[in-house]
N, C-alpha and C positions, 0 to 999 in steps of 0.2 A: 343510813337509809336502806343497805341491800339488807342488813341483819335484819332490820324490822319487817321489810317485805317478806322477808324468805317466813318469818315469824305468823306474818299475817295470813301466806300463804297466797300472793298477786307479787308480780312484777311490776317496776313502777313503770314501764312504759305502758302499762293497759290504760293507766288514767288517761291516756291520751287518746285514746278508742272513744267515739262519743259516743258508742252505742252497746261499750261494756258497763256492765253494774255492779259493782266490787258488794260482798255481803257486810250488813253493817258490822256484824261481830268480828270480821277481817277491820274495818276501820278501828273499830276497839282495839284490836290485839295489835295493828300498825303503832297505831299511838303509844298504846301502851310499851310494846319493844321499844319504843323510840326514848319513853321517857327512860327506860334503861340501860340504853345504849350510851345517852349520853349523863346519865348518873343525876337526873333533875327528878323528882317527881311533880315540882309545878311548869310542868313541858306545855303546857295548855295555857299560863302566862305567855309565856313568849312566845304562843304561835298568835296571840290577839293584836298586835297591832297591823300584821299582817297579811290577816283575815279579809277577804274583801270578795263580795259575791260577784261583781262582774266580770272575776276574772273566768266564771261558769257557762264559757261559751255562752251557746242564742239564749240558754234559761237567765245568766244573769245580765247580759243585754239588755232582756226584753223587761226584767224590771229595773238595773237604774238608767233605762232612757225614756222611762214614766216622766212628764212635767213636769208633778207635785212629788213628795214623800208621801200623800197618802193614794197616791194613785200608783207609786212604786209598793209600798208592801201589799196593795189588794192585787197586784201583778204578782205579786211572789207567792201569795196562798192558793193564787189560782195555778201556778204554775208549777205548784211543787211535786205536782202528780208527775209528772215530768223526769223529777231532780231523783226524786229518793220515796223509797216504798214506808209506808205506815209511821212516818212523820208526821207531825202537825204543826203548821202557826196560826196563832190566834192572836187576836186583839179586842179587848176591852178598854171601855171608856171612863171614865168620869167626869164629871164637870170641869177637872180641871187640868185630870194627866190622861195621857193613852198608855197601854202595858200591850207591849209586843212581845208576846211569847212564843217560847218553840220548845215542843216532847219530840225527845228520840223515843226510839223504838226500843231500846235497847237500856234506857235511862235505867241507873242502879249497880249495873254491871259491873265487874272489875275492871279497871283501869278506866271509868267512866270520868274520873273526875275533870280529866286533861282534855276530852273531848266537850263535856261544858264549859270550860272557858273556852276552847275554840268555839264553839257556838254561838257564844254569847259574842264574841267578836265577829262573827259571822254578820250576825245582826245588827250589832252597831255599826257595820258597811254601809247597811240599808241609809243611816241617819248621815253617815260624812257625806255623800255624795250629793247631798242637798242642805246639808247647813255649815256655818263657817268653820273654818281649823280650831275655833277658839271653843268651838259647842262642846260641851259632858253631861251625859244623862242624867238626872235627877239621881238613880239607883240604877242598879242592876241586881236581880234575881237569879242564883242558882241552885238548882236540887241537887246539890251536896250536901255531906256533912260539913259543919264550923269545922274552919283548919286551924290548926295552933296559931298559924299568922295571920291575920285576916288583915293586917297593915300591906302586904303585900299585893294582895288582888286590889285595895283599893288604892295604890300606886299606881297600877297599871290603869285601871277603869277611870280612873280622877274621880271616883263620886262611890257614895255607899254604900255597900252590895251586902247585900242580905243572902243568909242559907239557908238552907235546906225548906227551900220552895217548891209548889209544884211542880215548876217547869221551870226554862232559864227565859228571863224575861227582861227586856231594856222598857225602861219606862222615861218617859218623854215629857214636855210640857205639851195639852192635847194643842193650842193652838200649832205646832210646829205643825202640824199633818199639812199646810197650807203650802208650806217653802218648795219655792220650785229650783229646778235643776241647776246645776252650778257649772254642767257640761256646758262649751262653747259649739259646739259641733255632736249632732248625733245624726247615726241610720236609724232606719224606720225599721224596727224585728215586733213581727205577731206574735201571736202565741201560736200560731199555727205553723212559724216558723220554727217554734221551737218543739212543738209535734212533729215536723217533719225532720229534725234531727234528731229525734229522738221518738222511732215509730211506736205507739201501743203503750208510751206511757213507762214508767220505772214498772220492774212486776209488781205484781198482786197477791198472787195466787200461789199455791207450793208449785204448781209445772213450769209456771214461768221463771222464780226463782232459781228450781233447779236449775234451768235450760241457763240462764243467764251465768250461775256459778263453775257451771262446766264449760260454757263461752270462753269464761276468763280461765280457765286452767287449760283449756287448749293451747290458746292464744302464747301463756304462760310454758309450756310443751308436754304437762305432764296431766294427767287424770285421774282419779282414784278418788271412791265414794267414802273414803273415810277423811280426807281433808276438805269435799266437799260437805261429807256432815258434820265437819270440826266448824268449817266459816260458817255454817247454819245455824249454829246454836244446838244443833243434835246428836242423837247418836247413829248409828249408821243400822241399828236395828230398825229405830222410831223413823227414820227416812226411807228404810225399804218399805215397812208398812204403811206408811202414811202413801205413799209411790201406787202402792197395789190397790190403795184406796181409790185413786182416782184414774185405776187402767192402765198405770203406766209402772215403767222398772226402769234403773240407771242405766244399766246397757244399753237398752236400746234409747233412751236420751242422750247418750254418748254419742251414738251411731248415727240420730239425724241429728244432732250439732255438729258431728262431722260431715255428712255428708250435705248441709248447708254452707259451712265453708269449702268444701271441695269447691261447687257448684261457683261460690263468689270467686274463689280465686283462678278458677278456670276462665272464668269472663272473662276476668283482669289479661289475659293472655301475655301474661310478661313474666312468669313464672313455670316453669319448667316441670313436667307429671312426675318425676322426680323427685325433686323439691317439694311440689305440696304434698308428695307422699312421705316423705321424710318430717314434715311440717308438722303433719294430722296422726304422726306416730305410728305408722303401719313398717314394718316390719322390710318390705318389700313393694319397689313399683307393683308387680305382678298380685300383691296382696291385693292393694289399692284399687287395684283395676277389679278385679273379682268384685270387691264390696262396692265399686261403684256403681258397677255396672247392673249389680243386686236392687239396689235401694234405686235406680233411673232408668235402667232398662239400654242402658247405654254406656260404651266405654269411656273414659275420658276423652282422648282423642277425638272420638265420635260426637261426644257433646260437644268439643271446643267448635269442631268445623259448625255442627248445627249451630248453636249460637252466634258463631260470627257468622254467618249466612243470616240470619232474623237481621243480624243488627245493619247489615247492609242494604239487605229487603228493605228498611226502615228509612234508609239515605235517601233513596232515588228510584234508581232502575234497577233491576235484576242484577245480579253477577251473571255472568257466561258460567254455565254448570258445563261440565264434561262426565265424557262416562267416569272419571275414576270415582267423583262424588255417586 
């Protein structure tokens, strides 16, 4: 696991940040190290029985505590804006099956092939959590190449899996879409709840992505635009320019995603000017402070009392001010 991360270029406690976005081609290059690590290359077999969306925080809450199975996957296409950027699932019908499919973004890639079987296991979560232990899909779809074994993947899947399809796709009998929940106990999660865990959506855009990749390489403790345009898919020429294209340059993306975590982790007030200057990679308290005070107009110190002053104001009554404030 660390060989594959250090690989990937993310630390595995970021997965636990709900508000970091790992880049897909870090997921690729995860997998992929991993399948090497441990000497498999169908590592994507044996990540499928294990596969299971609700473990996906409020996103996968909020689709398998849908009623039906067809009210959980139209919770899941609605919600993916959420999950992961430039994804897609679809569902088409027939008279007589449904096909639930999902495109990465990334689909064809090297070491691609271990992260469609996790997909596709992904997706068959959708279907256990509403039908019995004994159910197996009609087929399953993957946009691979035919593997020398194809006895193997239909070991795992219990049913026939066809390759080199558009997209990786479970297909179902259509009346299933009806079968309701098999939970005996659930909470009630919006979508809105899962907007508010996850503000503004997965990114979009190049700034957001950027902002997001260097989140994670903070977080991680290191920064550099060349393994930020490794997890991008680019090179670090094509991400300056494309950068100047829309007004912006990595430095200074660096410097307000720093200077967005300063600001959170001074709130937090249980962390030392210190420490978050050691955190956010600055050389020296005294550095820290100069650039904070640059980019807010205020020293650290200065913001903490300010803020905890707002958030008292907010309690009740005043605090008793003295002249030293």
């Amino acid at each position: 696991m660390l060989r594959a991360n250090r690989a990937a270029g993310f630390d595995v406690e970021l997965i636990e940040d709900r508000n970091v976005y790992i880049p897909q081609q870090s997921v690729v290059g995860f997998v992929e190290a991993m399948a090497r690590a441990v000497g498999d290359t169908n590592l994507g077999l044996l990540l499928v029985p294990n596969m299971d969306v609700s473990a996906y925080g409020s996103f996968g809450r909020f689709i398998t505590e849908a009623d039906t199975l067809g009210d959980a996957i139209k919770r899941g296409i609605v919600a993916l804006q959420y999950h992961s950027s430039f994804d897609n699932l679809t569902v088409t019908t027939t008279k007589e099956e449904l096909r639930f499919g999902y495109k990465f973004a990334l689909a064809g890639s090297r070491g691609y092939e271990s992260v469609a079987c996790a997909a596709a296991g992904e997706l068959l979560s959708f279907f256990k959590a509403y039908l019995p232990d004994h159910w197996h899909p009609l087929r399953v779809e993957l946009d691979i190449p035919t593997p020398a074994h194809t006895s193997l993947f239909e070991d795992v899947f219990k049913c026939p899996v066809i390759f080199n399809a558009p997209a990786v796709a479970v297909v179902v009998e259509r009346h299933r879409l009806m079968a309701a929940s098999r939970r005996t106990s659930r909470s009630i999660v919006t979508l809105e709840d899962v907007a508010r865990d996850r503000p503004g959506g997965a990114p979009r855009n190049l700034l957001e992505i950027a902002t997001a990749q260097i989140r994670a390489q903070l977080l991680a403790g290191d920064v550099s635009i060349e393994e930020a345009a490794r997890t991008m898919n680019t090179s670090v020429r094509t991400l300056q320019r494309e950068l100047r294209v829309v007004g912006a340059d990595f430095r200074s993306l660096t410097s307000a995603v720093r200077m967005q975590r300063a600001t959170e982790m001074l709130r937090d007030g249980t962390v030392s000017i210190t420490n978050i200057s050691e955190d956010l990679g600055y050389s020296s308290p005294a550095g820290f402070t100069r650039a904070f005070r640059k980019a807010t107009g205020f020293g650290p110190r200065e913001f903490r009392v300010k803020e905890n002053l707002s958030a008292a104001d907010t309690d009740g009554d005043p605090p008793e001010r003295t002249g030293e404030l």
